[in-house]
C-alpha positions in Angstrom: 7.6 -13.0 21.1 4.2 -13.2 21.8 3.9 -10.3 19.3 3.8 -12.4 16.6 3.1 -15.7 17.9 0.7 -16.0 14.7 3.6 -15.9 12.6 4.5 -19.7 14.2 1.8 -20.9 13.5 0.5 -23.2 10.5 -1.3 -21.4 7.7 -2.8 -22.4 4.0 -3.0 -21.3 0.8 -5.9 -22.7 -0.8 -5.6 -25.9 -0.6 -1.7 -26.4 0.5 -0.8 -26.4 3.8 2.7 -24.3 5.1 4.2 -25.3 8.3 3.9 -21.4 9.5 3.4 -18.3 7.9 6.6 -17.3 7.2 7.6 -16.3 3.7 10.9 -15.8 2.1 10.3 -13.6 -1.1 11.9 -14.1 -4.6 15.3 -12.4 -4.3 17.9 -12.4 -7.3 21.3 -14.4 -6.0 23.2 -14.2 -8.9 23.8 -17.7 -7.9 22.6 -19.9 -11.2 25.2 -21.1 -14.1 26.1 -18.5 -16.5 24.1 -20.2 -19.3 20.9 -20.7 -17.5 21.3 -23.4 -16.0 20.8 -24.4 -12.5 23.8 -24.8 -10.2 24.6 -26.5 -7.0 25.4 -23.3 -5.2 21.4 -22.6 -6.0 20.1 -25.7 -4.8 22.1 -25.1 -1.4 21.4 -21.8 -0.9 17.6 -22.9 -0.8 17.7 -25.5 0.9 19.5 -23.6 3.5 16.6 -21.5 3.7 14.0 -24.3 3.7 15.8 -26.4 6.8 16.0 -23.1 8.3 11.9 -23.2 9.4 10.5 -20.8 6.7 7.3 -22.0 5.9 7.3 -20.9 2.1 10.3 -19.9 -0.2 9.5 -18.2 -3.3 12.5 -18.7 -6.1 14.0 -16.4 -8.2 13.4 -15.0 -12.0 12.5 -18.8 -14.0 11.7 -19.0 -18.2 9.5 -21.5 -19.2 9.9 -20.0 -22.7 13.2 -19.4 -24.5 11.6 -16.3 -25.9 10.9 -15.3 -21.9 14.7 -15.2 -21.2 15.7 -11.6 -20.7 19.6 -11.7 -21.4 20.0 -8.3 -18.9 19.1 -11.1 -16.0 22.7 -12.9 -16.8 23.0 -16.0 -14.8 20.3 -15.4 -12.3 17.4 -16.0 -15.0 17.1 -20.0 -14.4 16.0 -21.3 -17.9 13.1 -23.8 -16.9 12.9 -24.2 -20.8 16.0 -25.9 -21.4 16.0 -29.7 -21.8 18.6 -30.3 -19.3 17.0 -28.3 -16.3 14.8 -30.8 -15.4 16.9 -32.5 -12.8 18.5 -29.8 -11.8 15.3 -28.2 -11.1 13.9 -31.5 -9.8 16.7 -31.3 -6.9 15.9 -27.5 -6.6 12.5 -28.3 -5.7 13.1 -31.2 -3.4 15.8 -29.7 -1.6 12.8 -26.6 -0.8 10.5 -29.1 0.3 13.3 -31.0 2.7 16.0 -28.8 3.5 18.4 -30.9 2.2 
């Protein structure tokens, strides 16, 4: 669609580069562990999105504080503050920037 060729094509923010100018918002997916923590079902569903072309993908509710967890959020508020989200989150954030 010539329309909105510019949409294709390769943007920046700042100093990073995306491969077009497409952005997938943060949406709430329900999709995380009950307690917080970061479950496979999460890291697929974004990397679905990231192999399928868009050039940015903004995540969902995160705490870097415990006092930052609102408890209404259930299991889709990802607490970054717990100890054992690091690799969980390390394989969120990889499978973003592959797709896989």
């Amino acid at each position: 669609m010539k329309r909105y060729k510019e949409l294709s094509r390769p943007g920046r923010i700042g100093r990073m580069w995306l491969k077009n100018r497409m952005v997938m918002p943060a949406m709430g997916t329900n999709l995380g562990n009950a307690d917080g923590t970061i479950s496979d079902n999460i890291v697929n569903y974004y990397a679905r999105r990231a192999a399928g072309g868009v050039g940015l993908v903004v995540t969902e509710v995160c705490s870097p504080e415990h006092e930052g967890i609102c408890p209404s959020l259930f299991n889709c508020n990802f607490r970054i503050c717990y100890p054992g989200n690091q690799t969980p989150l390390f394989r969120l954030l990889y499978s973003n920037y592959t797709g896989t």
